[in-house]
Structure formats: C-alpha cells, structure tokens
C-alpha positions in Angstrom: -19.2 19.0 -16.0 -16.0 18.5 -17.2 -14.2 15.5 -19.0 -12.6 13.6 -15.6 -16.5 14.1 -14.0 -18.2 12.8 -17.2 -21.3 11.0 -16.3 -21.1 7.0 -16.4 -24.2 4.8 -16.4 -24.3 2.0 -14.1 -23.7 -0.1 -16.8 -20.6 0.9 -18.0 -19.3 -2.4 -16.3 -19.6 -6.1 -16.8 -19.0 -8.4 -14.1 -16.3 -11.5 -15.6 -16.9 -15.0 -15.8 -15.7 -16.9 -12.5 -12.8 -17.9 -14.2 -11.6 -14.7 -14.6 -12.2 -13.7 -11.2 -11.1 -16.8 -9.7 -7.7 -16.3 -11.5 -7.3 -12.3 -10.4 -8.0 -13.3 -6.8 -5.4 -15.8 -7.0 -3.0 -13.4 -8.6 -3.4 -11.1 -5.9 -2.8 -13.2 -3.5 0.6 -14.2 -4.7 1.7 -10.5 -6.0 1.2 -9.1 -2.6 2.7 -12.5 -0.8 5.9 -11.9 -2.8 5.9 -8.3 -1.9 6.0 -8.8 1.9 7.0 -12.5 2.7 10.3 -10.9 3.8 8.5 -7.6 5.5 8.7 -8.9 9.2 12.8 -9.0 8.8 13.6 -6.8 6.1 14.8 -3.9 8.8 16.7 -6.5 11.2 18.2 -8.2 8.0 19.7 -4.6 6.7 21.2 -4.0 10.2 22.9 -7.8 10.2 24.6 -6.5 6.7 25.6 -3.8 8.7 23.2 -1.1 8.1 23.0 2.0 10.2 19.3 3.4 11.2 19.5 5.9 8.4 20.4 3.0 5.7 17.8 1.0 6.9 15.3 3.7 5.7 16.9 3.8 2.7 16.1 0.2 2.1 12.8 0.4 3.2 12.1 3.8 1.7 13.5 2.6 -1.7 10.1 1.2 -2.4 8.3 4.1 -2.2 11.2 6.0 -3.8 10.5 4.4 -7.0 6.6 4.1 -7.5 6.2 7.6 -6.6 8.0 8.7 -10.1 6.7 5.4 -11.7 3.0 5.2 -11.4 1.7 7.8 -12.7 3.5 6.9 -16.1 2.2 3.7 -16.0 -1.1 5.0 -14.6 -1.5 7.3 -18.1 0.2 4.3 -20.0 -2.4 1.8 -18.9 -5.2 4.2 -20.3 -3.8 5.1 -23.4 -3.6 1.5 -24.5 -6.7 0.8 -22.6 -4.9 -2.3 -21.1 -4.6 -3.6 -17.4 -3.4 -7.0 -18.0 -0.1 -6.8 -19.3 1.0 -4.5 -16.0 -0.3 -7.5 -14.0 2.4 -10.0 -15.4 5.0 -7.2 -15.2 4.4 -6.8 -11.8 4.6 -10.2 -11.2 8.4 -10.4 -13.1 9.7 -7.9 -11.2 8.9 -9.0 -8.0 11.1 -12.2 -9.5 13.8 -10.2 -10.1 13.3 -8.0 -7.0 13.9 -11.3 -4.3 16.4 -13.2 -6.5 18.1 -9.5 -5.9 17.6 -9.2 -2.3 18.4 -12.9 -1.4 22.3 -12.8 -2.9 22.8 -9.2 -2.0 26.1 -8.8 -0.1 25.8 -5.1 1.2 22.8 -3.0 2.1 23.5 -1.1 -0.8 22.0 -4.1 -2.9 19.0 -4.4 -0.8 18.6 -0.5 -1.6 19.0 -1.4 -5.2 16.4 -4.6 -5.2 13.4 -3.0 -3.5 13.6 -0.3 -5.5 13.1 -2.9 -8.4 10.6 -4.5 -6.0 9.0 -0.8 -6.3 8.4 -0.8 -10.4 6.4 -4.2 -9.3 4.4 -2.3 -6.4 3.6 0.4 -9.0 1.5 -2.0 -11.6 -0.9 -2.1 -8.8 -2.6 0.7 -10.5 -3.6 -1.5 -12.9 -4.4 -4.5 -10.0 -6.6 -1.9 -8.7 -8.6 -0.4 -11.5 -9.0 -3.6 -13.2 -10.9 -5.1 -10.3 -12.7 -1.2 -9.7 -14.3 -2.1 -13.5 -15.9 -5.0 -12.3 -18.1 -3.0 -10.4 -20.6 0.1 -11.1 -18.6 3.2 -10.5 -20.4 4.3 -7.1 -19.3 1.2 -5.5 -15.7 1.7 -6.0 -15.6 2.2 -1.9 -16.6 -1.7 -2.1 -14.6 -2.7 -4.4 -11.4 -0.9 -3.1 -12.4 -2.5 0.4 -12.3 -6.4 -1.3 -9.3 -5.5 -2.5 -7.9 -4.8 0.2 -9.2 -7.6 1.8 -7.9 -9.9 -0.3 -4.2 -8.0 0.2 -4.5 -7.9 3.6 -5.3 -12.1 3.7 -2.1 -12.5 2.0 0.1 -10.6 4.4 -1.8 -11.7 7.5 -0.5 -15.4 5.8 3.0 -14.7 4.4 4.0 -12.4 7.1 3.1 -15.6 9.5 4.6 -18.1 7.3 7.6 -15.6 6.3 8.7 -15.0 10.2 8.5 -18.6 10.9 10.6 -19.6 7.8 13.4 -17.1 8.8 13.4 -19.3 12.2 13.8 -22.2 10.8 16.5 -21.8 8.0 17.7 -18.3 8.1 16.2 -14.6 7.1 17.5 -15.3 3.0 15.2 -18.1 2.7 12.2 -15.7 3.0 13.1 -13.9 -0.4 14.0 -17.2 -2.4 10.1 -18.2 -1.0 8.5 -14.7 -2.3 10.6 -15.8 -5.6 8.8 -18.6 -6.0 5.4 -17.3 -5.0 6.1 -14.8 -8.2 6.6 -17.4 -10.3 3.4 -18.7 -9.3 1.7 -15.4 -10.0 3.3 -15.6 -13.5 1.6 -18.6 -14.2 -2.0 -18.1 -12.2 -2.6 -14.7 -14.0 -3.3 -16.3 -17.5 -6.7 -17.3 -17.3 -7.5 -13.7 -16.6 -9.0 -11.8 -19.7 -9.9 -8.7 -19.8 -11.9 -6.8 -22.4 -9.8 -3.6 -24.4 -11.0 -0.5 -23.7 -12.5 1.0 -27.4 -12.3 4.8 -25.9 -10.0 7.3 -27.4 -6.8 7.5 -25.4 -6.7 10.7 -23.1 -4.8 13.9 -24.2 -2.4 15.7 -22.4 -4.6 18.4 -21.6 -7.1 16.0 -20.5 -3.9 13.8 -18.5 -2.9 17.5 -16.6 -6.7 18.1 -15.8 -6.5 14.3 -13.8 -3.3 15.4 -12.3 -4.3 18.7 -11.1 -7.8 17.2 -9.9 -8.3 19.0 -6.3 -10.3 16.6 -4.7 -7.9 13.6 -5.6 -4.9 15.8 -5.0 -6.4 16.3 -1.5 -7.2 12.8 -0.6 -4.3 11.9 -2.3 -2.0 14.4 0.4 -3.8 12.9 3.5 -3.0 9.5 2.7 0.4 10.3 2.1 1.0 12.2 5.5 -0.9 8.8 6.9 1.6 6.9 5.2 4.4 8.4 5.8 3.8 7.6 9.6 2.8 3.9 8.9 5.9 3.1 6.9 8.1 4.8 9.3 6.9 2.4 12.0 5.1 -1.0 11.1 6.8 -1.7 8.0 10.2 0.2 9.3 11.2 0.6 12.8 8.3 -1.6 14.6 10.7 -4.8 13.9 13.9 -3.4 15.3 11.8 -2.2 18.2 10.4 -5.3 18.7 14.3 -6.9 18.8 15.4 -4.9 20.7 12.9 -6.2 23.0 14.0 -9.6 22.6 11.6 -10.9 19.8 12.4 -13.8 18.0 12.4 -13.9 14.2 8.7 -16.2 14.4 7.7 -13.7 17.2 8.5 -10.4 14.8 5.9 -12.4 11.8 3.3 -12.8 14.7 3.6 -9.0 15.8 3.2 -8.2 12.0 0.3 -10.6 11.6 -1.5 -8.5 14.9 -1.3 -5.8 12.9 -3.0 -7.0 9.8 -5.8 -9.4 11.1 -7.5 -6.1 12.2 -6.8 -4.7 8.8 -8.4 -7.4 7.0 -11.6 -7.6 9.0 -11.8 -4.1 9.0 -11.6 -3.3 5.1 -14.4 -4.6 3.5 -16.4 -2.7 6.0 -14.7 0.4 5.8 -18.1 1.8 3.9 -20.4 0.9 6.6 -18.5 2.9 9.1 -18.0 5.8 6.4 -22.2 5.7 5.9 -22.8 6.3 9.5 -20.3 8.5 10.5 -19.6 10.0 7.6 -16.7 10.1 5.6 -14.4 12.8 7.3 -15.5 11.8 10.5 -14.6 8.1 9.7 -11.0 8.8 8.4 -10.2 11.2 11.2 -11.3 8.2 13.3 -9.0 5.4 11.7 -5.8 8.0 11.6 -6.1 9.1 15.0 -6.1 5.6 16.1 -3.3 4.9 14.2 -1.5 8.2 15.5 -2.1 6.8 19.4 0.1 3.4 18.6 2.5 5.3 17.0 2.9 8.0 20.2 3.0 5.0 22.8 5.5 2.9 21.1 8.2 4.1 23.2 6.3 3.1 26.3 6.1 0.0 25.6 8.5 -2.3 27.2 7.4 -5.7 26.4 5.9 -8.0 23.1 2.6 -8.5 24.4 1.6 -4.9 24.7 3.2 -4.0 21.4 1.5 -6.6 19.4 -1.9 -5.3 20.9 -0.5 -1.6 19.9 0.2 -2.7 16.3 -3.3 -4.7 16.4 -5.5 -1.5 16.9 -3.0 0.4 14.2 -4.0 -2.2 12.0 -8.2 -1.7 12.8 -7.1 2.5 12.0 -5.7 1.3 9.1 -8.5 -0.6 7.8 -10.8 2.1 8.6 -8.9 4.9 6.4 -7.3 3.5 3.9 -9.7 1.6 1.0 -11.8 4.6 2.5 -9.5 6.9 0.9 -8.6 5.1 -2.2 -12.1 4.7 -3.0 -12.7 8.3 -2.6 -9.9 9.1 -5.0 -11.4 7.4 -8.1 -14.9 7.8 -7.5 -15.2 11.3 -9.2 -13.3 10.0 -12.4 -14.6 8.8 -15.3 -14.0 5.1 -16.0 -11.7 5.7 -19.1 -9.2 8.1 -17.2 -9.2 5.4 -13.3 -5.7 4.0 -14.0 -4.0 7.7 -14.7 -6.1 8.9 -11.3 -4.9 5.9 -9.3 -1.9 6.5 -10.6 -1.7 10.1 -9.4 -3.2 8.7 -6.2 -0.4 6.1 -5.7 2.2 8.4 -6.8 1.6 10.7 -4.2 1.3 9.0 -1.2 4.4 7.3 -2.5 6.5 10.0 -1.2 5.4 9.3 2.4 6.4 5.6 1.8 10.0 7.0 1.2 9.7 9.3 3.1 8.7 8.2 6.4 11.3 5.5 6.6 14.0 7.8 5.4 13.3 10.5 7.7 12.9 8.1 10.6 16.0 6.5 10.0 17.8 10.0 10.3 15.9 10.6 13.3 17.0 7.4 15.3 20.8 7.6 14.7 20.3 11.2 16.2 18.1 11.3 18.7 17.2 7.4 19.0 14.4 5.2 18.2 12.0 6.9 20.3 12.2 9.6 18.4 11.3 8.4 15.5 7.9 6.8 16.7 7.2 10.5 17.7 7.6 12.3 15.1 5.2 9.3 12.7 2.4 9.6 15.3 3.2 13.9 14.9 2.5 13.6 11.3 -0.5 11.4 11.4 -2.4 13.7 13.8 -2.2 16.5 11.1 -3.4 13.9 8.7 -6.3 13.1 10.9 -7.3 17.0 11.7 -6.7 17.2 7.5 -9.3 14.3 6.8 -11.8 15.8 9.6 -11.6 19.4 8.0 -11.3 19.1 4.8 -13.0 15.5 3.5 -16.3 17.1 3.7 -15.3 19.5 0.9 -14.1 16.8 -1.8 -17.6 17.2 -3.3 -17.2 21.3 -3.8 -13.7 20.9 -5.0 -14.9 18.0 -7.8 -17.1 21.0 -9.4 -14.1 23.2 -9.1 -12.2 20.5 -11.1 
C-alpha cells in the first residue's frame, strides 16, 4: 500500500466546537452567494456590453480558465503548510475584488478579466472542501462532500432568487455591488473559525506526482469534467440567453436558476443513499444521463414553464453525480495529502468549466444556439456511459496507484 493509500484510523479526526462550525457554515454561505449572486444575468449582461456568443463564453469560461492552472498549486500549497484557513479569507478577498471588477467594467473584455479573478477565489475551495472533509472519519467523505454541497446549493437556491429580483428592481450592476458586500461579510464571519495545524511532514514531490498521477482520481476526476463541461455550457452559460430569448424577465431568469438548484440541494445530501443501493457507477450514470436529456431537449422548448421544469430535473442529475464524484475522489487518499487530491480533482474538471462555455459560444455564432445545447448533452452521454463502465474499477485502479 503505498503513501497516498496509507491507512487512517477513524480517529484521525476531531469534530470542532460549534462555534467553529457555526462560523464555516456561515462562511460558506456568503463565499458561494458572492460567487453567483450575479449568475442568473451574467450571460445577458455580457451581450448588453456588446458581447458576441463566442465572448460570452469567454466571460463565463474565464472562471474555469483560471482555477484549472490554480488549484492544484494551492491544493499542494495548503498541505505543505498544513493550513486551510488562510485560503478561506483569500477566497473571500478576491471575490471583493472580483465584483468591485465586474460592476465598473465598461467592455466585456473587463468582465473576462474579473471572473477570471473571481476564479483564484473559486479555487480556495480546495481548502473549503477538505477542511470540512476533516471533520469527519475518512469513509464518510461521500457525507461530508454531500453537506457541503448542501449548504452551497442553499446559498445559490437564495442569491440566485434574490440576485434576479435585484437586477429587476435597480438594474443588472447592482447584483455585483450586492455579492461585494456579501464578501465582505464572509471576511468578517470566517474568524471564529480555528482550525488545528497539521504536525505531518509536508509531502515531497515524488509523493505530490504520485497524487497527481493517481488513476482512480484521474478517472473520476475526467468524468466530472466531460459532466461539466456540458453543465457550464448550458445552466450557467447559454440557459439565460435562451431563456430571453423567450421573453424572460430578469426576476423570471433567477427563478429558472433557482428550479434548477432546489432539486440540487435536496438531492445532495442523499447522494450516498442512492450510491448504496444502486451502486456507485450505476448511480452516476443515472444523475448524468438525466442531466444529458435537459440538455438535448432545450431546443424544443418554446416556452418558460417547460424550461424551468427541464433545468429542475438537471438540477436532481446534478445532485445525484456530483458530491457522488467528489467524494469518490478523496476517499482513497490519505488525510495529510486531501487538499493536493482535491486540488487535482478541481483542476481537472476545471477545463470543462472553460471549456464548455467557450466552445459553446463558438458553436452558437456558427450554427446557433441550438447547437450548442446539442453538442453539451453529446458530451454528457459519454460522461454517463464513462461513469457506468468504468466507476466500478476505481477500487482496482487504487491498488495500481
């Protein structure tokens, strides 16, 4: 058994005090509200600057563009200081920076340039991540990955409700000066939370490369980037100016985005129920194909209704897959080397964040919109037949690791 597969007893943890807790919950909460307070006009609001199809996945592909080079340096930082915390309030200053940036931005060029700062923020959520995964023994990191995403999906449901409504009322730029201020909030909540410095020897390089080149998390890792490549392409990309184009409202495009996150929500911290009884190949094929359906229909639909319901069982797929698959990827690692793993993790499926929107956006000013929708729900069927085939082998590939 080698280094990344070391044995951990299940008491190589220690649950905080609620204060603690209390305060990273919180923290959470306001991280991921900044993030996506803006998400439900962020593709409409880079066209009303002017932005062709193909720019607008550069804006919403910059995000990806950047964690995918960034988190797995601050992955294998984070473990050779044996720190989490000070990531946390990093990631909460640039998401400052990031919507101060994207409210005064006069050309879509700047919104490129401010969510890719928003993407050094999104990449501390390796530490987010592996912080809360210590609170727990290391076979439940399915659970914990499911709370977490529980918690993120809570936030979204509320600021992409709140967000769409606020861009009603007194214009799309007021949505970033809002996910300003709720950074500045998670500045200030994060305090109380203490964490206790890892005493381990920081990993080598040959240990680092041996984490990089793990096959099981390299394979997980690949499926959830194919998955996301088609998710960003469409919810968090084209879904919006779909949903214009339809005639929706800037309230009605927060309410199509909450449709597809209540599902989401309720569906993480289950995700290792349905993963216990049908097994966990069988449950991921599940949640992609689902997601791969709303995808290929999108260009069928012809009124709001219908597409909220679409994005609504996207969002249940979602919530099936996803915590299913970062859970998955750290489970085989030992506790000391987590935050370089989720890094690689992260990283990885990074490049279908930027991706997905880019290539999407190249796609639609050819061939139009439609096209686009196709090609996501293309991708994610090979990520489901992926998960179906080859999931069941993670266990024969750890030993080969």
């Amino acid at each position: 058994m080698n280094k990344v597969e070391g044995a951990r007893s299940t008491t190589d943890w220690t649950f905080p005090e609620k204060t603690t807790i209390r305060a990273y919950y919180a923290g959470m909460f306001l991280y991921w509200g900044a993030l996506y307070v803006y998400s439900p006009i962020l593709s409409v609001y880079a066209q009303s600057l002017g932005a062709s199809f193909t720019t607008v996945g550069m804006v919403v592909g910059a995000y990806g563009f950047v964690q995918m080079w960034l988190r797995i340096p601050l992955g294998v930082w984070s473990d050779r200081l044996g720190r989490r915390l000070p990531f946390l309030y990093a990631g909460h200053f640039f998401n400052l920076v990031g919507c101060l940036g994207l409210a005064m931005a006069p050309t879509p060029m700047y919104l490129v340039v401010f969510r890719g700062v928003l993407g050094i923020s999104a990449a501390t959520w390796v530490a987010f991540t592996v912080l809360f995964a210590s609170y727990f023994p290391p076979d439940q990191s399915p659970k914990a990955m499911g709370v977490v995403t529980a918690i993120n999906g809570i936030s979204l449901i509320i600021v992409n409700g709140f967000g769409g409504q606020i861009a009603q009322m007194w214009g799309m730029g007021a949505t970033f000066y809002v996910g300003a201020i709720l950074a500045a909030m998670g500045l200030i909540v994060t305090v109380p939370i203490k964490e206790h410095r890892a005493t381990h020897q920081p990993p080598t390089f040959r240990q680092i490369w041996r984490i990089i080149t793990h096959p099981a998390l390299m394979l997980i890792a690949v499926i959830t980037a194919l998955n996301h490549y088609s998710f960003w392409a469409t919810t968090f990309g084209f879904i919006p100016l779909h949903a214009e184009n339809l005639g929706a409202s800037k309230f009605v495009l927060g309410i199509i985005g909450v449709a597809a996150l209540v599902p989401y929500t309720l569906t993480a911290p289950m995700n290792h129920h349905f993963a216990a009884r049908l097994g966990e190949n069988r449950a991921a094929f599940i949640g992609i194909m689902v997601m791969a359906v709303t995808m290929l229909v999108v260009p069928l639909i012809n009124n709001l209704p219908l597409l909220a319901v679409s994005q609504g069982a996207s969002g249940f797929g979602r919530g099936l897959v996803y915590p299913l698959l970062m859970g998955l990827s750290i489970r085989e690692i030992s506790g000391e080397d987590r935050a370089t793993a989720m890094g690689v993790f992260q990283a990885v499926y990074a490049i279908g964040m930027f991706l997905g929107p880019m290539t999407a956006g190249a796609v639609a000013d050819a061939v139009g919109l439609s096209g686009a929708f196709i090609i996501a729900g293309t991708v994610s069927v090979i990520a489901a037949a992926a998960a179906l085939i080859l999931l069941g082998r993670t266990n024969d590939l750890s030993k080969r690791g």
